[in-house]
C-alpha positions in Angstrom: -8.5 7.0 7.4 -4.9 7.9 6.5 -3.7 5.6 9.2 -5.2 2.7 8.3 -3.6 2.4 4.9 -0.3 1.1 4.5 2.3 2.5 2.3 3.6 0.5 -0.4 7.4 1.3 -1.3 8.9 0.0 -4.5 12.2 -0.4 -4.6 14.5 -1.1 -8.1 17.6 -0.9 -9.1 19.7 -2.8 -11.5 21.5 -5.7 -10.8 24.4 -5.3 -8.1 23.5 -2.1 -7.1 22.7 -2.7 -3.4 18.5 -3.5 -2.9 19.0 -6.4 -1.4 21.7 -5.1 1.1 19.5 -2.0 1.7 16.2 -4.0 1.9 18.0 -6.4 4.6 19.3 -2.9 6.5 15.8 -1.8 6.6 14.4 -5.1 8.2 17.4 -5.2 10.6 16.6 -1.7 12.1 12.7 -2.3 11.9 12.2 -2.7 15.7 8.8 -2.2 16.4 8.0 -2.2 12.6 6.2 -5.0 11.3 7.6 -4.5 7.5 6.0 -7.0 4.5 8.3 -7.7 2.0 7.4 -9.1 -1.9 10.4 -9.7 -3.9 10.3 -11.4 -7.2 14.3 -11.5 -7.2 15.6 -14.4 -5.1 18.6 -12.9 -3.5 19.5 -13.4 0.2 16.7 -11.9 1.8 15.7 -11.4 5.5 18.7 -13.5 6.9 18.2 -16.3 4.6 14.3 -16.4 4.8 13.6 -16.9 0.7 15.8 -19.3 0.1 13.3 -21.7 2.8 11.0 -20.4 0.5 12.8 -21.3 -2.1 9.8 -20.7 -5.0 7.0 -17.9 -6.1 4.0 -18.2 -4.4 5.6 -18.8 -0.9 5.4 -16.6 1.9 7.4 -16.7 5.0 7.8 -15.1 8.5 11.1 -13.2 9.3 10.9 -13.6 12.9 10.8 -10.4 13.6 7.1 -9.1 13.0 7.7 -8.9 9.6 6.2 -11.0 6.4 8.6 -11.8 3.4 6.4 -12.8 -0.3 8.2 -14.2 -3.4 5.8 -12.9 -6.0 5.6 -13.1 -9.6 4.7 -9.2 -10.7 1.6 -10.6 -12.2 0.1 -11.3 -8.7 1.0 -8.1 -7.1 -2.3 -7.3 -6.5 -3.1 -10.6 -4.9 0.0 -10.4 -2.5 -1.1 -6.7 -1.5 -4.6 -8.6 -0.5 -3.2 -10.5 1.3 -0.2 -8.5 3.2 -2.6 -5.5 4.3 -5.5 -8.2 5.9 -5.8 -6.4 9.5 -4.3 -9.7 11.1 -0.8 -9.3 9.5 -0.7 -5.5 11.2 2.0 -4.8 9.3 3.6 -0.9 9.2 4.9 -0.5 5.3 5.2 -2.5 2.3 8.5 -2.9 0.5 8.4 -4.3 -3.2 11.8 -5.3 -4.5 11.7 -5.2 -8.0 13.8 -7.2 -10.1 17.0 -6.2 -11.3 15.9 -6.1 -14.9 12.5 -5.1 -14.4 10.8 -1.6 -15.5 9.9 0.0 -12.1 7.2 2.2 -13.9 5.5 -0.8 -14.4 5.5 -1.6 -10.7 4.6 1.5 -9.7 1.5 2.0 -12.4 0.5 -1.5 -10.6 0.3 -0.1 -7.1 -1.4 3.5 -8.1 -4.1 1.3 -10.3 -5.1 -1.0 -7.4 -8.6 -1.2 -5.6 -6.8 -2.3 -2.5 -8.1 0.4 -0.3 -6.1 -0.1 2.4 -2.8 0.7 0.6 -1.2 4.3 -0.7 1.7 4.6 -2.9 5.0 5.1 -0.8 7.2 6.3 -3.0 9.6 5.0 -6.0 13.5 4.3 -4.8 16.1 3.6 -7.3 19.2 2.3 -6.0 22.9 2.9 -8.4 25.9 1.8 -8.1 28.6 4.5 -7.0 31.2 2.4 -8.4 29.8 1.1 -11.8 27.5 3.7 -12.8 29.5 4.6 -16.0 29.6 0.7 -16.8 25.5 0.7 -15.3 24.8 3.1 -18.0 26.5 1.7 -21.1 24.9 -1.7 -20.3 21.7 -0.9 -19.4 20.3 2.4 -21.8 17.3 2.0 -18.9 19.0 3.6 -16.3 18.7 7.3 -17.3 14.7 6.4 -18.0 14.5 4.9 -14.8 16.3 7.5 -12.8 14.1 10.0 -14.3 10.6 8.4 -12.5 12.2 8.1 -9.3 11.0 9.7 -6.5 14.5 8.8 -4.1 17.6 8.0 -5.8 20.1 6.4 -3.3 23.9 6.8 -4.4 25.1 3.6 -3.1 28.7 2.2 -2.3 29.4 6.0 -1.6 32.4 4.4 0.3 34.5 2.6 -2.6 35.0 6.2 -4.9 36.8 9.3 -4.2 35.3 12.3 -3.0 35.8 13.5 -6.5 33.8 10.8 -8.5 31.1 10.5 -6.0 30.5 14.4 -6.5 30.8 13.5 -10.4 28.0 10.6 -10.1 25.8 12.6 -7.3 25.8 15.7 -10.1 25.0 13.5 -13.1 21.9 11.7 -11.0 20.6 14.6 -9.8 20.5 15.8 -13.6 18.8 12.5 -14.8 16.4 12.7 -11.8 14.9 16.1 -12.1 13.1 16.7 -9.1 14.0 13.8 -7.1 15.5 13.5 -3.6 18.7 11.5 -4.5 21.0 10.8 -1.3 24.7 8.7 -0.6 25.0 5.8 1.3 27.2 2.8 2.1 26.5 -0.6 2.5 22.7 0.2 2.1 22.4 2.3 5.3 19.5 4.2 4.8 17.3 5.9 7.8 14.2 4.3 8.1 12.7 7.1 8.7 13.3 8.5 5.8 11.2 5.9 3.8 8.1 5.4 5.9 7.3 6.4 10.0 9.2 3.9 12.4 7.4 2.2 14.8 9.0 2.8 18.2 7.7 0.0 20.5 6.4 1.3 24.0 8.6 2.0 26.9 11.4 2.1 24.1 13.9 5.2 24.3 14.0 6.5 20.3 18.3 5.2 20.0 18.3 3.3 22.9 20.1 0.2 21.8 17.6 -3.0 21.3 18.3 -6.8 21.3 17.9 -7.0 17.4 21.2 -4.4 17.2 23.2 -6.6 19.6 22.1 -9.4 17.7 22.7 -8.4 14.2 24.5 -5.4 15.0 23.7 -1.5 15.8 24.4 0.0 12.3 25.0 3.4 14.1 27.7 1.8 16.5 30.4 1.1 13.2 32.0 3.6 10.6 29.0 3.8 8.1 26.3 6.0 9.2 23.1 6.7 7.7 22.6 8.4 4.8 21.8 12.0 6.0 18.8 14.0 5.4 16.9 16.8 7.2 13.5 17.1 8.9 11.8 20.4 8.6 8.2 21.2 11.3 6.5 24.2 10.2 3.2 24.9 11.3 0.7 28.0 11.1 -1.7 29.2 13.1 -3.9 31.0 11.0 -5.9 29.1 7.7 -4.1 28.5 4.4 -5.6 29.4 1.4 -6.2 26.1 -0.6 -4.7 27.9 -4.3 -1.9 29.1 -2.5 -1.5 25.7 -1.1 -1.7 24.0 -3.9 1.2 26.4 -5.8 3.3 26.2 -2.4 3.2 22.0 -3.3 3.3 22.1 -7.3 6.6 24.1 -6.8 8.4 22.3 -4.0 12.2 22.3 -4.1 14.2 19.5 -5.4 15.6 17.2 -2.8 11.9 17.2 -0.9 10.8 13.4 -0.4 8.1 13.4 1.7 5.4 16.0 3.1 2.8 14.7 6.3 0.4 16.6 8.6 -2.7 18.5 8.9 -3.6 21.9 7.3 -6.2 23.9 8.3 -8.4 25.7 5.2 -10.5 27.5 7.3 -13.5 28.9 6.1 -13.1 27.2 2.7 -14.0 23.9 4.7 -14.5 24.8 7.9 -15.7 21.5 9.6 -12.8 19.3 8.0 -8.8 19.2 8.3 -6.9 18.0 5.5 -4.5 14.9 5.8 -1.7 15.5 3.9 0.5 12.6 2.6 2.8 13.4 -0.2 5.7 11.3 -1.7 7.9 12.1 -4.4 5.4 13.0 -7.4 2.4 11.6 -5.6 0.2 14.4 -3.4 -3.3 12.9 -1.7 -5.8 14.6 1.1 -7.8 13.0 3.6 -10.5 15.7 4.9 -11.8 14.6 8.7 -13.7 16.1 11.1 -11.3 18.5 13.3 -11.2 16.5 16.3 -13.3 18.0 19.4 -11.8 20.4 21.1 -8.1 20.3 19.2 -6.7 23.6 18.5 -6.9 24.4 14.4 -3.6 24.5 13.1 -1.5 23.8 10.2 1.0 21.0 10.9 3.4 19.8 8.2 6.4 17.5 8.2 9.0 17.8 5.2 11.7 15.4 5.1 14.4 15.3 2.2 18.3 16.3 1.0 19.2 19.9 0.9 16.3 22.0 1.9 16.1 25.1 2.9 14.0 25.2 5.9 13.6 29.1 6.5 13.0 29.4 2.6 10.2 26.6 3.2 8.7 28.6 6.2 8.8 31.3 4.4 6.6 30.3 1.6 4.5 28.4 4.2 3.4 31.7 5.6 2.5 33.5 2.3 0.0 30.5 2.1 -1.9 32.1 4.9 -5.1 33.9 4.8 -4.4 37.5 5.2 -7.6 38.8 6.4 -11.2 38.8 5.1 -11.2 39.9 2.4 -8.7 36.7 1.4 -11.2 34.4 2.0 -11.2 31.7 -1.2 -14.5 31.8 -3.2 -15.7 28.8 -4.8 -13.6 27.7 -7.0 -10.2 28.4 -4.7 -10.2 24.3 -3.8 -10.8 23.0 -7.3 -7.6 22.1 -7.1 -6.8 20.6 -4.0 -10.2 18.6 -4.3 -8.0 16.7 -7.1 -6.0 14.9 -4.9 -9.2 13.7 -2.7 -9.7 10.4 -3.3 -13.2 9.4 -4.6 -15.6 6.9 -3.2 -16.9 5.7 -6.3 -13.4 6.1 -8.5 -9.7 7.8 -8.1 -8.9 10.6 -10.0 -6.6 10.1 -12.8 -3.7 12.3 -12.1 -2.5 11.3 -9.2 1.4 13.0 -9.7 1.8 16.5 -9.5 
């Protein structure tokens, strides 16, 4: 189930800040991606691609497996129909917003659609390194917006001192509560960060492709990605669902995403729980275990400045420490939350 919906990313920021440079990084080191883009901000995006387009309502191939949409925000919805139909195969969504618009909205749009073959990716606000003062006295927005995000990306890292890039890393960080807020220059972001990248078969993962020595490898210059960390724990033995639950209500700041499997046993014992978690945003998938697949715990967690032993740590006091720990009835009450319903979704859908 889970990999058959397509994440939809929104990404905002206000004007200047670096979407569109970020957004054009992102299709440049797609590969074997197919990415769909909606933008209802007509910059230069996808190598010149919108401004063929040239109106709303237009969508247009980027020659590179990916779709490009110029969409009014009212016909989100429609757009999302028609970017996740099987035959467009495409990997991830990216929503642009414009530079004046209220991401909330955006992101209120995505959680509230019927489109069942979507999941919310995950809010991104860009800034400004260089103008953020100036960002904040012109736009009072900023610190609202900042505080919703789910990844704040410290743009243009490269034209301020080490000293004023600490000073504007601390003061978004504060604004953003529990967000995962990284630097970058020139937009450079790791995929991978963002959504799973698509390596195409027989591909080496960094082996150089003919889209870098077309457009350039962004690894091969002075401005490397933005850096973050990828932590694997896994557990052999079945997670108790409350403990779970107050393991992922209480994650660190700085952790973006959260992916794998976890293994309740005897609480469910014929299903294993997708996990997909973004920011806020927390939803499980059960499935039948696979036949004959060993029953363990896998997770992913991928974000700024974690601490992976202090991570592993807590991982394991989720266990199940014998039997007398098994969970009665009510243990999954809480995880059962964050299952989506046949008939409706649950309303909180943040945690």
């Amino acid at each position: 189930m889970t990999t058959q919906q397509i994440p939809v990313v929104v990404l905002a920021g206000f004007l200047g800040a670096g979407k569109t440079t970020l957004l054009n990084h992102l299709l440049r080191s797609a590969r074997g991606t197919r990415i769909g883009v909606m933008v209802n901000d007509f910059g230069d995006i996808g190598i010149d691609a919108m401004t063929v387009a040239g109106q709303v309502g237009s969508t247009v191939s980027l020659g590179n497996g990916c779709l490009c949409c110029a969409v009014d925000a009212s016909e989100l919805d429609e757009y999302l129909e028609v970017l996740t139909r099987p035959e467009s195969r495409l990997d991830v969504i990216v929503i642009e917003a414009s530079g004046l618009a209220e991401p909330q909205e955006l992101v209120r749009m995505v959680l509230a659609s019927e489109n069942e073959r979507i999941v919310y990716g995950g809010l991104v606000q860009v800034v400004d390194a260089a103008e953020f003062g100036a960002t904040r006295h012109r736009h009072p927005g900023t610190d609202r917006h900042l505080a919703v995000a789910d990844l704040v990306v410290v743009n243009k890292a490269d034209r301020v001192s080490a000293d004023e890039l600490r000073s504007v890393r601390e003061t978004v960080a504060g604004l953003a509560g529990r967000a995962a807020v990284i630097e970058a220059s020139h937009g450079r972001v790791d995929p991978e960060l963002l959504f799973d990248r698509v390596v195409p078969d027989g591909e080496i993962e960094g082996q150089m492709s003919i889209e870098d020595v077309l457009y350039g490898s962004d690894d091969a210059d002075d401005h490397a990605h933005a850096s973050y960390e990828t932590v694997s724990l896994t557990a052999s033995t079945p997670l108790h669902p409350r403990r779970l639950m107050t393991f992922l209500d209480s994650r660190p700041e700085g952790l973006y995403r959260i992916k794998g499997f976890v293994d309740l046993g005897a609480a469910d014992p014929a299903n294993r729980y997708t996990v997909h978690a973004v920011g806020r945003f927390l939803r499980f998938y059960p499935e039948p275990w696979p036949a004959g697949e060993e029953r363990l715990t896998q997770l992913v967690l991928i974000g700024s400045g974690i601490d992976a032993a202090g991570l592993r740590k807590e991982l394991a006091a989720c266990e199940l420490s014998g039997p007398h720990d098994v969970p009665d009835e009510s243990g999954m009450w809480g995880l059962l939350r964050y299952v989506p319903q046949t008939e409706e979704e649950p309303e909180e859908t943040l945690f």
